[in-house]
FIVODO-725677 format. One record per atom (N, C-alpha, C, O): x, y, z. Coordinates in steps of 0.1 Angstrom, whole numbers, padded with zeros to 4 digits, always signed. Example, Ala and Ser with C-alpha at 12.3 -4.5 7.8 and 13.67 -1.06 7.14 Angstrom:
<nodes>
+0132-0057+0078 +0123-0045+0078 +0132-0033+0078 +0142-0033+0085 +0128-0022+0071 +0137-0011+0071 +0129+0000+0079 +0134+0011+0080 
</nodes>
This chain:
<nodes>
+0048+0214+0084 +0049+0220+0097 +0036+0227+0100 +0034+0238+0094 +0029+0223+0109 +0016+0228+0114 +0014+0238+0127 +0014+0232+0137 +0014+0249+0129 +0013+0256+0142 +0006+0251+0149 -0005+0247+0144 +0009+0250+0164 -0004+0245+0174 +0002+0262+0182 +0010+0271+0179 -0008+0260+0193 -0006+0267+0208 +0003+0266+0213 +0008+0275+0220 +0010+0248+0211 +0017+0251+0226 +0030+0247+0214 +0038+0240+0220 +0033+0248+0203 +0042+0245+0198 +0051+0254+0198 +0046+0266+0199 +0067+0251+0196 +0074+0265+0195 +0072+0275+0185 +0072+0271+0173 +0071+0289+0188 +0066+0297+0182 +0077+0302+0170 +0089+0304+0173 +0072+0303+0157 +0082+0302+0144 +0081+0316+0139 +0072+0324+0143 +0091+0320+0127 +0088+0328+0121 +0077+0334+0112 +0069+0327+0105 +0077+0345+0111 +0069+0352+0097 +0075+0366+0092 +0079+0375+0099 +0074+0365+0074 +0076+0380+0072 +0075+0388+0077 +0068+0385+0087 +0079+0404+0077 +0079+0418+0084 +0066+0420+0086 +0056+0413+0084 +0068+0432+0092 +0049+0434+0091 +0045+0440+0079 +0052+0443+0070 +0031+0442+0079 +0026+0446+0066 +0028+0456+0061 +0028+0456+0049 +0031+0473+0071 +0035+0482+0066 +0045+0484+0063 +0048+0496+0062 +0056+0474+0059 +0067+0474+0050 +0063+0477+0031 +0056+0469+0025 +0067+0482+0029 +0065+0483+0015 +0079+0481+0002 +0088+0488+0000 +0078+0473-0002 +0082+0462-0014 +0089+0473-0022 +0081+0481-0027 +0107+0475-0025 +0113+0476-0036 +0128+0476-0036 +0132+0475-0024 +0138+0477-0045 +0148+0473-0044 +0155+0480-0052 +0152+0477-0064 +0166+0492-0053 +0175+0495-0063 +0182+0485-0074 +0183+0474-0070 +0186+0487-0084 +0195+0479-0089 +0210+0487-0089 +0220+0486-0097 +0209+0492-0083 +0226+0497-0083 +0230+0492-0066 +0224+0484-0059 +0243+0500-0062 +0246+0495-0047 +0234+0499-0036 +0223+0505-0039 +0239+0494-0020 +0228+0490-0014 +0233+0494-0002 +0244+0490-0002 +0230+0501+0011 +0239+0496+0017 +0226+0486+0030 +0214+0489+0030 +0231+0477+0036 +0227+0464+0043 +0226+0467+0058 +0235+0473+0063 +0213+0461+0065 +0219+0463+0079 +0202+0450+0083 +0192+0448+0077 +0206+0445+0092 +0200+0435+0095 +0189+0441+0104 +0190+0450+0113 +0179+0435+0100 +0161+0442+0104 +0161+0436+0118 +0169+0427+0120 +0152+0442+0128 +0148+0439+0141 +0139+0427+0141 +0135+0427+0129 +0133+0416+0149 +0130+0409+0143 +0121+0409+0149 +0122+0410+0161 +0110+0409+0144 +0095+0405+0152 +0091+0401+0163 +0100+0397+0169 +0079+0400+0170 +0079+0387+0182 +0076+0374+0172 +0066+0375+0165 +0082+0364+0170 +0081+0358+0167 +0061+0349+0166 +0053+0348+0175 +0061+0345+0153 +0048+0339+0155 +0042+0333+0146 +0040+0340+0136 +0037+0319+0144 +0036+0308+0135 +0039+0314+0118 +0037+0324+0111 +0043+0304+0117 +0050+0308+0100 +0041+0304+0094 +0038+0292+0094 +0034+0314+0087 +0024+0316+0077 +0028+0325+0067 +0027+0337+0068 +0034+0318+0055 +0038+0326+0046 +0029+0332+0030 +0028+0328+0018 +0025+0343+0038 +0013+0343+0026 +0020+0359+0017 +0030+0365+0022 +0016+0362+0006 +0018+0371-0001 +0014+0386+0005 +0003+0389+0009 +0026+0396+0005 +0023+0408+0009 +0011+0414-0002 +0007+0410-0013 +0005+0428+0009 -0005+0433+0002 -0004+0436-0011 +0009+0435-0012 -0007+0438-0022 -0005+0442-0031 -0004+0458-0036 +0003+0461-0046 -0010+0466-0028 -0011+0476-0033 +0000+0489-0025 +0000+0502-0026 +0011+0480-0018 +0022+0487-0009 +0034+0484-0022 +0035+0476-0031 +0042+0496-0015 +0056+0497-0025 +0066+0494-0012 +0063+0498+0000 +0076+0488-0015 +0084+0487-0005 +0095+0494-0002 +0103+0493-0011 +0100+0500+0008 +0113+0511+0011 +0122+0505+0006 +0124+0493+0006 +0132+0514-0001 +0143+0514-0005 +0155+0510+0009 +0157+0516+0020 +0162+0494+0002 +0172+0498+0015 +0186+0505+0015 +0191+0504+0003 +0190+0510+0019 +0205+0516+0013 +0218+0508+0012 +0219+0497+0017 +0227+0513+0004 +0238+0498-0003 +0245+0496+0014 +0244+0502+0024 +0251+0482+0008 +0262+0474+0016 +0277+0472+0016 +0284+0464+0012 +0278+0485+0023 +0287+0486+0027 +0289+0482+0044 +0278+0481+0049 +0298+0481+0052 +0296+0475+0063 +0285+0485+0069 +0283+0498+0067 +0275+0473+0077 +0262+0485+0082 +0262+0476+0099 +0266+0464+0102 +0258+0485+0106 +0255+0477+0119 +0241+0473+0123 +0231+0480+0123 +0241+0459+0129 +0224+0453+0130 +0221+0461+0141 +0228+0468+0148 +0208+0458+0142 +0199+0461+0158 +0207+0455+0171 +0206+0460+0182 +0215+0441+0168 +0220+0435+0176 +0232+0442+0181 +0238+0437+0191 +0238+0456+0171 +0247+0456+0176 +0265+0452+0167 +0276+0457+0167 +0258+0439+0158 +0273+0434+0148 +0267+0442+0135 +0257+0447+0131 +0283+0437+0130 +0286+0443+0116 +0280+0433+0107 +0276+0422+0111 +0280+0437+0096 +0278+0426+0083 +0287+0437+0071 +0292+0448+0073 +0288+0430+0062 +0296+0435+0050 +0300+0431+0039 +0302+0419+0040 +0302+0435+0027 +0302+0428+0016 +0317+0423+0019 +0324+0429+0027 +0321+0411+0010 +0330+0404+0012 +0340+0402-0005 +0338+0395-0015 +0348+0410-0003 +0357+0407-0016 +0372+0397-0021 +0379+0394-0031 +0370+0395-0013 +0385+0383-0015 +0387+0374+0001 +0384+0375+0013 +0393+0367-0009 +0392+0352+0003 +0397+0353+0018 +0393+0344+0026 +0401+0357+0020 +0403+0367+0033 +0393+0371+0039 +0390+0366+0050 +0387+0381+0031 +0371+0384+0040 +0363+0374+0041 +0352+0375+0047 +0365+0360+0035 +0356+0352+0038 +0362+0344+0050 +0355+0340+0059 +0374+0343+0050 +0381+0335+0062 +0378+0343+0076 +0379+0337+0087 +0373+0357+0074 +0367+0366+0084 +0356+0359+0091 +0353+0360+0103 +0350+0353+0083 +0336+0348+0088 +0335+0333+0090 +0325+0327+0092 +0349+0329+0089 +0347+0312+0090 +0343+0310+0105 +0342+0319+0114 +0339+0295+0107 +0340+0288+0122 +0346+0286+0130 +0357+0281+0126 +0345+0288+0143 +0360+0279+0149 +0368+0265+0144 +0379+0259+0147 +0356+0264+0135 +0364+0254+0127 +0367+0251+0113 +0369+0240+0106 +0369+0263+0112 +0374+0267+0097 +0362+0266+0086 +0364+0270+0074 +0353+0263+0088 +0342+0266+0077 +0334+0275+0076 +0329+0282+0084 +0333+0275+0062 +0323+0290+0052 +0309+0284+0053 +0306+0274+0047 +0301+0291+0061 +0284+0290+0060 +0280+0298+0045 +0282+0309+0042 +0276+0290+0038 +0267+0291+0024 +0255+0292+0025 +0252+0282+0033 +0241+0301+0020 +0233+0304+0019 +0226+0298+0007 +0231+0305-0002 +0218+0291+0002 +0211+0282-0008 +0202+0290-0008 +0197+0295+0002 +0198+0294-0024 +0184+0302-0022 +0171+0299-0034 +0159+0300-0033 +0181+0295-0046 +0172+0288-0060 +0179+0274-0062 +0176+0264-0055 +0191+0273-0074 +0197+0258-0074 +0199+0252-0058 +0195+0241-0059 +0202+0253-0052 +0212+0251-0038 +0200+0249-0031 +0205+0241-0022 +0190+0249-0028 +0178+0244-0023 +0176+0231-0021 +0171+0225-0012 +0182+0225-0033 +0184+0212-0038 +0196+0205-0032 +0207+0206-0037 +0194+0198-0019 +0205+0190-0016 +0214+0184-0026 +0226+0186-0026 +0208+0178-0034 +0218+0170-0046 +0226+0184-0056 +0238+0185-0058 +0217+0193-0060 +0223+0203-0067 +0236+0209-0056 +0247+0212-0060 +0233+0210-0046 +0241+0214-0036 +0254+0206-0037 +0265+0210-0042 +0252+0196-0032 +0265+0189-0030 +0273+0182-0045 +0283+0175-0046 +0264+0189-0056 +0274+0181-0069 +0282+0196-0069 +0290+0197-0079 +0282+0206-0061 +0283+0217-0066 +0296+0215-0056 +0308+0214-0060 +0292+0214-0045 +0302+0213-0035 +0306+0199-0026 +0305+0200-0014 +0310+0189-0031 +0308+0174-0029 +0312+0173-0018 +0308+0162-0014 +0320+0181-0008 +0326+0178+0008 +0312+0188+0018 +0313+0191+0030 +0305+0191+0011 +0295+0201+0021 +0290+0193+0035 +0290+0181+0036 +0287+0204+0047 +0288+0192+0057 +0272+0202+0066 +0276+0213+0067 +0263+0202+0070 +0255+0206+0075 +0242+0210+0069 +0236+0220+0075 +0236+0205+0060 +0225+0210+0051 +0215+0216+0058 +0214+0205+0064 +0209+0220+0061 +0198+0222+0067 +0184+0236+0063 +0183+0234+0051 +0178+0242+0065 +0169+0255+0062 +0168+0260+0074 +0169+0256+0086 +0167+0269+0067 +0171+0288+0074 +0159+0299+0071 +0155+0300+0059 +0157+0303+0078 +0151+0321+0067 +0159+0332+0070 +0164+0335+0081 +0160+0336+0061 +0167+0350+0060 +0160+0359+0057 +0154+0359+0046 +0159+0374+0068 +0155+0385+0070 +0156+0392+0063 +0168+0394+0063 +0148+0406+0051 +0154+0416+0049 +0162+0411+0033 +0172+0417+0028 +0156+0400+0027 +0162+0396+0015 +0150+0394+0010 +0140+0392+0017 +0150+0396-0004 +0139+0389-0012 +0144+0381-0024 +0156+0381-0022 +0141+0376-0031 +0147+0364-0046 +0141+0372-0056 +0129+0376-0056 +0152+0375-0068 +0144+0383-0082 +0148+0376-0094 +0160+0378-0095 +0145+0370-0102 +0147+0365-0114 +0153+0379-0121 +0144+0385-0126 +0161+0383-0121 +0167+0395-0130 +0184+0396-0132 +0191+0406-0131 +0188+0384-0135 +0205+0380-0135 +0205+0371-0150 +0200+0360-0149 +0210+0374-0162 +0215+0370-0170 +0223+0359-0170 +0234+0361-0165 +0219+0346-0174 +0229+0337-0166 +0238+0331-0184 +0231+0328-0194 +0252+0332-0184 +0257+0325-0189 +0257+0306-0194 +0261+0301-0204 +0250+0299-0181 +0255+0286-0181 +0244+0282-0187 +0247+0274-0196 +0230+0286-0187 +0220+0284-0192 +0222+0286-0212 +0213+0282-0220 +0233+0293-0216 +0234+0294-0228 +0248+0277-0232 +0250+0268-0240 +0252+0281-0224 +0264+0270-0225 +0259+0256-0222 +0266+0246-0226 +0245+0252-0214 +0236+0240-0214 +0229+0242-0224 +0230+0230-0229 +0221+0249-0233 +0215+0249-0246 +0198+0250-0244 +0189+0246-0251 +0199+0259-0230 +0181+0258-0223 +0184+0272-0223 +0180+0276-0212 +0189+0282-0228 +0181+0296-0230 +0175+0295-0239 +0175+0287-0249 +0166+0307-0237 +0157+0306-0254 +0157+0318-0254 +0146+0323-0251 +0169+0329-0259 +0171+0340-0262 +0159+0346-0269 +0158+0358-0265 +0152+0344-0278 +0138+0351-0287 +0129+0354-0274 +0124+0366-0273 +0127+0347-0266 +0115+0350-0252 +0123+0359-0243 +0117+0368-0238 +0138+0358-0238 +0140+0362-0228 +0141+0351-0219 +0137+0356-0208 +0142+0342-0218 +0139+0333-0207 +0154+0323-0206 +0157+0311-0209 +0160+0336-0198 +0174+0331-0193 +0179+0334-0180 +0190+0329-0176 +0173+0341-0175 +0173+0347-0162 +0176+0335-0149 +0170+0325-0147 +0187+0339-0141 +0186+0324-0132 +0183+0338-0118 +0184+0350-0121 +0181+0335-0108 +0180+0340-0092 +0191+0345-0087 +0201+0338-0087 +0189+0355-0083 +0198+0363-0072 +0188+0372-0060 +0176+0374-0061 +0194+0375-0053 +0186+0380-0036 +0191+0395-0040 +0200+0397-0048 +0183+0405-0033 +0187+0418-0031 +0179+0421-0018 +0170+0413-0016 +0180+0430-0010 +0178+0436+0003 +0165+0441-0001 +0162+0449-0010 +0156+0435+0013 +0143+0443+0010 +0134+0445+0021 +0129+0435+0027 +0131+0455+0026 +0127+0455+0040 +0109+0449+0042 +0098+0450+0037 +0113+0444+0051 +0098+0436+0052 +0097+0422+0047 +0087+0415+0050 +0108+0415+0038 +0105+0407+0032 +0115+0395+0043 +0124+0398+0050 +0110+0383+0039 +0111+0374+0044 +0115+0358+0034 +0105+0352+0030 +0131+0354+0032 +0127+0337+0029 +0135+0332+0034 +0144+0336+0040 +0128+0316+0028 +0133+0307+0033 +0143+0301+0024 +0143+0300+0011 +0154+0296+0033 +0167+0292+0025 +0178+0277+0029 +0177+0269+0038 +0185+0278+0021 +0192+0266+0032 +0208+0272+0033 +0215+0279+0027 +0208+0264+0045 +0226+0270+0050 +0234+0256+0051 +0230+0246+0057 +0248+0256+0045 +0256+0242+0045 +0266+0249+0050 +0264+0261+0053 +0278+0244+0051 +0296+0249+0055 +0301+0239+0042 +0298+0228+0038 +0308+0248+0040 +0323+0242+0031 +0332+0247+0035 +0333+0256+0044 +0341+0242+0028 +0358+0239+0034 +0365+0256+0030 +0364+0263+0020 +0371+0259+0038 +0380+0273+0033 +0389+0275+0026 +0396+0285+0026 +0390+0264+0018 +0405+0262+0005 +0395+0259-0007 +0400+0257-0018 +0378+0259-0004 +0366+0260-0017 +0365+0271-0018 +0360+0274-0029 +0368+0278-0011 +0366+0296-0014 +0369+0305-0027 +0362+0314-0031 +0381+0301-0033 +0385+0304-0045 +0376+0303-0059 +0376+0310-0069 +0370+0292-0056 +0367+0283-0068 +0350+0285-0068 +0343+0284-0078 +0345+0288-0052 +0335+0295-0051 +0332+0308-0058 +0322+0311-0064 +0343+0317-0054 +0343+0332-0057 +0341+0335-0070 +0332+0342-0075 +0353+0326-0077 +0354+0322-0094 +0340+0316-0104 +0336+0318-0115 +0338+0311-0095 +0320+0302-0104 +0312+0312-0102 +0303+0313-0111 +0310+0324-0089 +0301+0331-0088 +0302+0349-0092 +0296+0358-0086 +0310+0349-0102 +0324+0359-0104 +0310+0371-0104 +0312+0381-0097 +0300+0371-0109 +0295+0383-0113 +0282+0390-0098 +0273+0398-0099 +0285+0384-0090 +0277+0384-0078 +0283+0392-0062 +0295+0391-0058 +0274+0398-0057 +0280+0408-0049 +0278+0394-0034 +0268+0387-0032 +0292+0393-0027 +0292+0384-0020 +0290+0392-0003 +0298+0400+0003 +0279+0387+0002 +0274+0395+0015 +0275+0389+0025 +0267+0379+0026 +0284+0392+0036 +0280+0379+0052 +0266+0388+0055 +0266+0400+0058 +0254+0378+0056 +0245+0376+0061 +0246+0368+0077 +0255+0360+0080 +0233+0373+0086 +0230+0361+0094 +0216+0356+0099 +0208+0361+0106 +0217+0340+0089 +0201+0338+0087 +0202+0332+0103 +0211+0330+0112 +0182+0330+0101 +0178+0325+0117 +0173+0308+0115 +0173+0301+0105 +0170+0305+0125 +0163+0289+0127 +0152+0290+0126 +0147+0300+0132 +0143+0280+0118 +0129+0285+0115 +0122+0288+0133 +0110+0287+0134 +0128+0290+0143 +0122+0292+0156 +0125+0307+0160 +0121+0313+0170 +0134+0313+0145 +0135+0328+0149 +0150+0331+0156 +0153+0343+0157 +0159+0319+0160 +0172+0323+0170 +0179+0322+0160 +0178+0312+0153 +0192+0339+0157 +0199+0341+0145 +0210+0325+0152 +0211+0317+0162 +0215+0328+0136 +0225+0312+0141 +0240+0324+0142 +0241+0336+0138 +0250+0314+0150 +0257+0320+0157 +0269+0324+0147 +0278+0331+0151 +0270+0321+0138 +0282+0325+0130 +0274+0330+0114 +0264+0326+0108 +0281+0339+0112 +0273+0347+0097 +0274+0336+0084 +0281+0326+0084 +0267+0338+0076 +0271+0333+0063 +0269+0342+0049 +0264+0353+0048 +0272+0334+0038 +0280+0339+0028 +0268+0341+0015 +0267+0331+0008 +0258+0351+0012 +0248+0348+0005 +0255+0361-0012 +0261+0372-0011 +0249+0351-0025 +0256+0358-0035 +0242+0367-0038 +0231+0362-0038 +0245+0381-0040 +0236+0393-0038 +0235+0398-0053 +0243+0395-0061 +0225+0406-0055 +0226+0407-0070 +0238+0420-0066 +0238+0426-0056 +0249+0423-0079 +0256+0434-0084 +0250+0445-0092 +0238+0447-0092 +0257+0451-0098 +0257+0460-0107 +0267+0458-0121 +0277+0452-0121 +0260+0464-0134 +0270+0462-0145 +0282+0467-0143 +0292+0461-0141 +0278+0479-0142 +0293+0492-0138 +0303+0486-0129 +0315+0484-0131 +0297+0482-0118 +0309+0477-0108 +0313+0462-0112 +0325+0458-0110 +0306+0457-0115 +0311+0441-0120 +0321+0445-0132 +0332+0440-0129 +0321+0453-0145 +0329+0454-0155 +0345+0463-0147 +0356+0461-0151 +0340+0471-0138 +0350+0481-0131 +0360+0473-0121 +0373+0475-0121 +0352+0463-0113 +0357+0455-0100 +0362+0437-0105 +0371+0430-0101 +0354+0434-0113 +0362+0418-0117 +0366+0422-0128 +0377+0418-0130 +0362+0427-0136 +0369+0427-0150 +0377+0435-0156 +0383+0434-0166 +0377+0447-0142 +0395+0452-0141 +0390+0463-0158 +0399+0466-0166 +0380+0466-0158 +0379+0471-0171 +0383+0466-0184 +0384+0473-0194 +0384+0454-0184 +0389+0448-0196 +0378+0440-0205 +0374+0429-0200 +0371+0445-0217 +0367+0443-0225 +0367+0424-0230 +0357+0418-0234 +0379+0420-0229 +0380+0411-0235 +0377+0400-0224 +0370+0390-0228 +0380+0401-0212 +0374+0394-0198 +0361+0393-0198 +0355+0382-0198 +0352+0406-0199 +0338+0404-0201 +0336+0396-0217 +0325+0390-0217 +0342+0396-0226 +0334+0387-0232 +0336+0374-0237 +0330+0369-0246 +0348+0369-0227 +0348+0361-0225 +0341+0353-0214 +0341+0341-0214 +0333+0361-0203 +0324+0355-0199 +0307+0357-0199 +0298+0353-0193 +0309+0367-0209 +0294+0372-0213 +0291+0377-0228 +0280+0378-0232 +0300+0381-0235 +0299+0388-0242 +0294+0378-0253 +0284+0379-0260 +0306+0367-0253 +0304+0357-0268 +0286+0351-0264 +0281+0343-0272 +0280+0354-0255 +0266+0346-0255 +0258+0356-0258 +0245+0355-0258 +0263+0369-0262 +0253+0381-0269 +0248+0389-0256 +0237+0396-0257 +0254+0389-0244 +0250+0392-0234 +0256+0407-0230 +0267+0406-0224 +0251+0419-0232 +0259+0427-0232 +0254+0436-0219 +0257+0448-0218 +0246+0430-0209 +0240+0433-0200 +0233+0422-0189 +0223+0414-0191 +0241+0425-0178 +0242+0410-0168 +0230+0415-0162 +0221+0407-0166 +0224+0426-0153 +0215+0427-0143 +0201+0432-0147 +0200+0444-0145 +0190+0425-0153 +0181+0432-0162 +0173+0426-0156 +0173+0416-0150 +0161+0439-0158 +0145+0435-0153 +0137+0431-0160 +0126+0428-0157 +0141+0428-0174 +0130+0425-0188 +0133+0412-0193 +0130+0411-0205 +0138+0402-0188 +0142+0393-0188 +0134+0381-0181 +0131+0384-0170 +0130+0370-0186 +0124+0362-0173 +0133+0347-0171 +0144+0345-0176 +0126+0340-0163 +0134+0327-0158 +0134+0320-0166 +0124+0316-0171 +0148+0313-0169 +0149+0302-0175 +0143+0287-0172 +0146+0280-0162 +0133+0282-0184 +0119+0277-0178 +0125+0263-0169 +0122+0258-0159 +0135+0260-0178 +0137+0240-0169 +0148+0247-0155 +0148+0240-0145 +0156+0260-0155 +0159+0265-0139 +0149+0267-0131 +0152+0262-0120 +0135+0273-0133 +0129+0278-0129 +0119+0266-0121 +0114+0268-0110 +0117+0253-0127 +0110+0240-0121 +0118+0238-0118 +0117+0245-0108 +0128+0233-0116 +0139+0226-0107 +0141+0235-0093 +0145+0229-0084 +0138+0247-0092 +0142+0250-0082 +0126+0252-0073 +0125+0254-0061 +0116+0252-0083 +0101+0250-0076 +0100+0238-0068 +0094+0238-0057 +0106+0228-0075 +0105+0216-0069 +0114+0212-0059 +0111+0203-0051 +0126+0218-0059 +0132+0220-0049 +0131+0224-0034 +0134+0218-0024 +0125+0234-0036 +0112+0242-0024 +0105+0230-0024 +0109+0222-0015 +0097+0226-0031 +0090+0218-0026 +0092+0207-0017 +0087+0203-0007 +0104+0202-0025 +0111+0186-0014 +0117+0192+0002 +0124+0185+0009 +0113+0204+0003 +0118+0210+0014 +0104+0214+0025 +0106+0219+0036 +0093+0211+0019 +0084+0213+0026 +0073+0225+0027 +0075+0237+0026 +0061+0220+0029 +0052+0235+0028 +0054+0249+0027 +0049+0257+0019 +0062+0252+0040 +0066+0263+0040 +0075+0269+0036 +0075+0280+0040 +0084+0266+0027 +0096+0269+0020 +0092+0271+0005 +0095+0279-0004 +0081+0257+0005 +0071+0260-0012 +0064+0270-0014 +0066+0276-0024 +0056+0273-0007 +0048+0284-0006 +0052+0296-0004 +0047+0305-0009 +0067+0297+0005 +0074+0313+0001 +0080+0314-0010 +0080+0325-0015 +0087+0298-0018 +0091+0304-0024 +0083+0308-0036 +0087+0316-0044 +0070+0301-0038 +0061+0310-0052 +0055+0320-0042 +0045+0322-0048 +0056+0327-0033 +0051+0341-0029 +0056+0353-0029 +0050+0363-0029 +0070+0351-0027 +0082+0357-0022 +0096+0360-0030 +0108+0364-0027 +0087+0352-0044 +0102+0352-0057 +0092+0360-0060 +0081+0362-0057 +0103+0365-0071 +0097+0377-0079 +0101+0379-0097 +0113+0379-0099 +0094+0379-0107 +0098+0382-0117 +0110+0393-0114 +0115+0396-0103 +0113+0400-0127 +0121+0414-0129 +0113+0423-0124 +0120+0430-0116 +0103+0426-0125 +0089+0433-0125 +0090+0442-0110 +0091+0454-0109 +0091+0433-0099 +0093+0429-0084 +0081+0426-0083 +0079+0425-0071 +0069+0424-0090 +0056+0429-0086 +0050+0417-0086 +0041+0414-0078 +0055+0406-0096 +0047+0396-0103 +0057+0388-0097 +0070+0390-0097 +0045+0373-0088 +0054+0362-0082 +0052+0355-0088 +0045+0355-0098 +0062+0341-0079 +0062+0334-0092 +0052+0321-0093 +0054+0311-0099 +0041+0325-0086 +0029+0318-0082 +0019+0326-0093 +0016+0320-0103 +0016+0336-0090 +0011+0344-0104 +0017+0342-0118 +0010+0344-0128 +0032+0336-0117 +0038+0335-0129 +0032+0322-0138 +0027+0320-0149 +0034+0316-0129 +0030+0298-0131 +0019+0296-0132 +0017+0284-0135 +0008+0304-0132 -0004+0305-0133 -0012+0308-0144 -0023+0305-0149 +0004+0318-0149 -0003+0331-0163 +0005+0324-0170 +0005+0312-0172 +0016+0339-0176 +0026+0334-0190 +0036+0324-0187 +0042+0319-0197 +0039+0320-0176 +0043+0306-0175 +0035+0292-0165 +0039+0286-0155 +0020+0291-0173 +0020+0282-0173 +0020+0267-0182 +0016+0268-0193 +0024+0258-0179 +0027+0244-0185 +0047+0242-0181 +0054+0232-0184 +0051+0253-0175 +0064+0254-0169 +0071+0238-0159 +0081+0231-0159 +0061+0238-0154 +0063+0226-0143 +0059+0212-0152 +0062+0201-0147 +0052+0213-0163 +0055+0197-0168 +0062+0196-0176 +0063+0186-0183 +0071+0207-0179 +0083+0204-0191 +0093+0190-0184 +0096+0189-0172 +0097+0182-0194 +0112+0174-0186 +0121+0184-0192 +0119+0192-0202 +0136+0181-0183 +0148+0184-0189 +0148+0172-0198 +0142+0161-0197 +0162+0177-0209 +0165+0165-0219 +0173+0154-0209 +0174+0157-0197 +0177+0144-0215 +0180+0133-0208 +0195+0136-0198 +0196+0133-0186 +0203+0140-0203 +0218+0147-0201 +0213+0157-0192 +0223+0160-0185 +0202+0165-0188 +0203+0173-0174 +0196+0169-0165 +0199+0173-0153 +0183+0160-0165 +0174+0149-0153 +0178+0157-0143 +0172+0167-0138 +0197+0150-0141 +0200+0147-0129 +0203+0166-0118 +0202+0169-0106 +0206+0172-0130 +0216+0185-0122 +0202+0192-0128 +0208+0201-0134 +0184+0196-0131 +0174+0200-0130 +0167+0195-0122 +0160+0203-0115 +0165+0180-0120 +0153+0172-0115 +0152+0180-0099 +0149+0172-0089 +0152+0187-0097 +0148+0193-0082 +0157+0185-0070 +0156+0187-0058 
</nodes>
């Protein structure tokens, strides 16, 4: 996608005097004003700015006027369905990937890319599945899969599908450790789309062990504990290497501008170090690893 003059005028990140950072505890959310819109050039913020703190998410009201809110049970998601009964999903690392997408969700009906405002991508989520596929490599740390947290100034690019509202359960359940947020992303032309959608947000330990696991000891380790995981949301952690190409390449089969935010605009744990810097430094040779033969299909981008 090339800007001309007379072409329609597209997005870009906040302005520059936004400054880059993100709590790891709650948050509360409210949707950023949006720019005059103007050719999407997604280049890396300054380096030497820190970025404002946003406050947790709890229902917050946009510039426009609407609500947004975190979403806890199937209900609040039926809050945000379509007039025709569908849940807008937010794609932001695996889910990038049409095919990863729809093995995930095989009736998905609208694939397309989005940017979303006021979010950024952090490699700092402990992922379970990555131990249960046999591609963590606990000695390095390199098990980390992607989650979003609110960030003012920041800008990516994503993809939005609908699924069915009787997948909602099984959604909630697969994404159990994840703070679930109606978001409302825009069209790469800048116009929010008309109905919210459903993006999974990073959490907290305390409230994930407090809020799904009901305090129960034996819940958490049944889904974290037997993999030696005694801490889901960490900054010292990096990406799991064959997640981490599959979802580069992913961006990529999506086009310049979605590739290039997304190595400008992801972030190690760090928040500081992208993952263009990453790929460059201590992970490079990342991108010519293959998956073993049994994951090709659910890594190959």
């Amino acid at each position: 996608m090339h800007a001309r003059a007379t072409a329609p005028t597209l997005l870009r990140p906040g302005p520059p005097s936004a400054v880059r950072s993100c709590s790891n505890g709650a948050y509360r959310l409210s949707l950023l004003p949006s720019p005059l819109p103007v050719a999407l050039r997604l280049r890396r913020p300054p380096e030497p700015t820190r970025r404002r703190l946003m406050p947790p998410p709890t229902a917050a009201t946009s510039a426009a006027g609407g609500s947004i809110s975190e979403l806890t049970t199937a209900a609040d998601f039926a809050a945000v369905a379509s007039p025709s009964g569908r849940i807008s999903v937010v794609g932001f690392g695996s889910l990038l990937s049409e095919r990863s997408a729809r093995s995930t969700f095989p009736e998905l009906e609208g694939f397309r890319v989005a940017a979303l405002r006021g979010f950024r991508r952090v490699f700092a989520h402990s992922a379970p599945i990555f131990f249960e596929r046999g591609i963590a490599i606990e000695a390095t740390k390199e098990f980390s899969s992607l989650s979003v947290e609110p960030c003012e100034g920041e800008l990516i690019i994503v993809t939005v599908f609908e699924i069915k509202e009787d997948e909602v359960p099984a959604f909630i359940e697969r994404e159990h450790e994840f703070r679930f947020l109606a978001v409302v992303p825009e069209g790469l032309d800048g116009v929010p789309f008309t109905n919210p959608a459903v993006v999974c947000a990073r959490y907290s330990d305390e409230e994930y062990f407090q809020e799904r696991c009901k305090g129960s000891k034996e819940l958490y380790y049944q889904r974290y504990g037997r993999y030696n995981i005694d801490k889901i949301w960490r900054d010292d952690i990096l990406p799991c290497r064959l997640y981490l190409r599959h979802c580069v390449l992913a961006a990529k089969n999506l086009g310049e501008p979605a590739y290039s935010n997304f190595l400008d605009h992801t972030y190690l744990g760090d928040r500081k170090t992208t993952i263009r810097e990453y790929l460059s430094t201590t992970g490079a040779g990342i991108m010519e690893e293959e998956p073993p033969e049994s994951l090709k299909s659910r890594y190959g981008g």
